[in-house]
C-alpha positions as CSV (number, residue, x, y, z in Angstrom):
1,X,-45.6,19.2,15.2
2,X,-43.0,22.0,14.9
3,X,-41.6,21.0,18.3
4,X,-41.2,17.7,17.2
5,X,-39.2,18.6,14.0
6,X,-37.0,20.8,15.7
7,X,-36.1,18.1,18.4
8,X,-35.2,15.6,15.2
9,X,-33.2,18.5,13.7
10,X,-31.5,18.9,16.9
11,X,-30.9,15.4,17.7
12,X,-29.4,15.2,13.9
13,X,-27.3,17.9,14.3
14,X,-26.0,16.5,17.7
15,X,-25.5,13.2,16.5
16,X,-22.7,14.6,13.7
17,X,-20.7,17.1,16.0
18,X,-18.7,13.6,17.2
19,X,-18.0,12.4,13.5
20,X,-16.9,16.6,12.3
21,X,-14.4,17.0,15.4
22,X,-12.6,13.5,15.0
23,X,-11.8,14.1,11.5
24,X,-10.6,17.4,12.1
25,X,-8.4,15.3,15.0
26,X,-7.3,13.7,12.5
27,X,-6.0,15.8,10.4
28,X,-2.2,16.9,10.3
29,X,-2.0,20.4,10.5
30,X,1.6,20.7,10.5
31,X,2.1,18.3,7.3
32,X,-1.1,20.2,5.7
33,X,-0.6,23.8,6.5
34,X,2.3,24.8,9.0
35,X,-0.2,24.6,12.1
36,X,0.3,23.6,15.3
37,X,4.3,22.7,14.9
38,X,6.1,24.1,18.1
39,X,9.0,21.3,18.9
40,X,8.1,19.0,15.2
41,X,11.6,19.2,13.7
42,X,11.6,15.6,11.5
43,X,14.1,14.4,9.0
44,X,13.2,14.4,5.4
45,X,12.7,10.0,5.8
46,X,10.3,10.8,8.7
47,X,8.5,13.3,6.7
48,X,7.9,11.0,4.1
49,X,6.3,8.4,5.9
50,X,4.3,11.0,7.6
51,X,3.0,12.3,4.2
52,X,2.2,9.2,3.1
53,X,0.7,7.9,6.6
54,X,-1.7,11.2,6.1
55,X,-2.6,10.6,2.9
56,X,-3.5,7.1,3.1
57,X,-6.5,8.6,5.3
58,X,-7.9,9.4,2.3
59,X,-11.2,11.4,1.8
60,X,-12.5,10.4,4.9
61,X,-10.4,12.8,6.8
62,X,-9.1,15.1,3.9
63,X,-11.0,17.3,1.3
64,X,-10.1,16.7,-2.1
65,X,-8.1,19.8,-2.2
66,X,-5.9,18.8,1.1
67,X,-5.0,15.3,0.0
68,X,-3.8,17.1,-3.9
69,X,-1.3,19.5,-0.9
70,X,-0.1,16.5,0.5
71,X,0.9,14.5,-2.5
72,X,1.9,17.6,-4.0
73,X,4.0,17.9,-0.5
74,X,5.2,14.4,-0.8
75,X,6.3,14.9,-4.6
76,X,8.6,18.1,-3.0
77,X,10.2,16.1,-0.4
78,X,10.8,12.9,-2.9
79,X,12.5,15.4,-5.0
80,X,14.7,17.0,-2.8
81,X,15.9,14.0,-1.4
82,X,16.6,12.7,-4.9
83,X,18.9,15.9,-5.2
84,X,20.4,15.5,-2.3
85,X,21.4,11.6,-2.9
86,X,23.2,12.5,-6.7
87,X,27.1,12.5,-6.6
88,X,27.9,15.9,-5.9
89,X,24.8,16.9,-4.2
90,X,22.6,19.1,-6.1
């Protein structure tokens, strides 16, 4: 009986390792946390659309927390780029 529950158990925990590492794939570390961005140099439109690409992924790839970064990311950039577009710049 044991033997049995442990293969279940371990055929469980085998059966979510696929569905843990592909939303942690995709996940934007460089938008999220400064990870991972060796040669990522993007203008401030392309990092909009990137912000907003990532958080349209919603809570199936983001924690609560991570998605409240990016918007709060997203608000930053929108800002700055409304300074930088008054007449006399900023």
């Amino acid at each position: 009986m044991k033997k049995i529950a442990v293969m279940i158990m371990a055929a469980v925990v085998l059966a979510a390792l696929p569905v843990a590492a592909q939303t942690a794939a995709d996940k934007d570390e460089c938008l999220l946390a400064a990870k991972n961005c060796a040669n990522e140099v993007d203008n401030i439109q392309k990092k909009v659309k990137k912000l907003q690409k990532e958080i349209k992924k919603g809570d199936r790839v983001y924690t609560k927390e991570e998605l409240d970064t990016l918007k709060r990311k997203l608000d930053e950039v929108n800002q700055l780029l409304n300074d930088l577009n008054k007449p006399g710049g900023r």
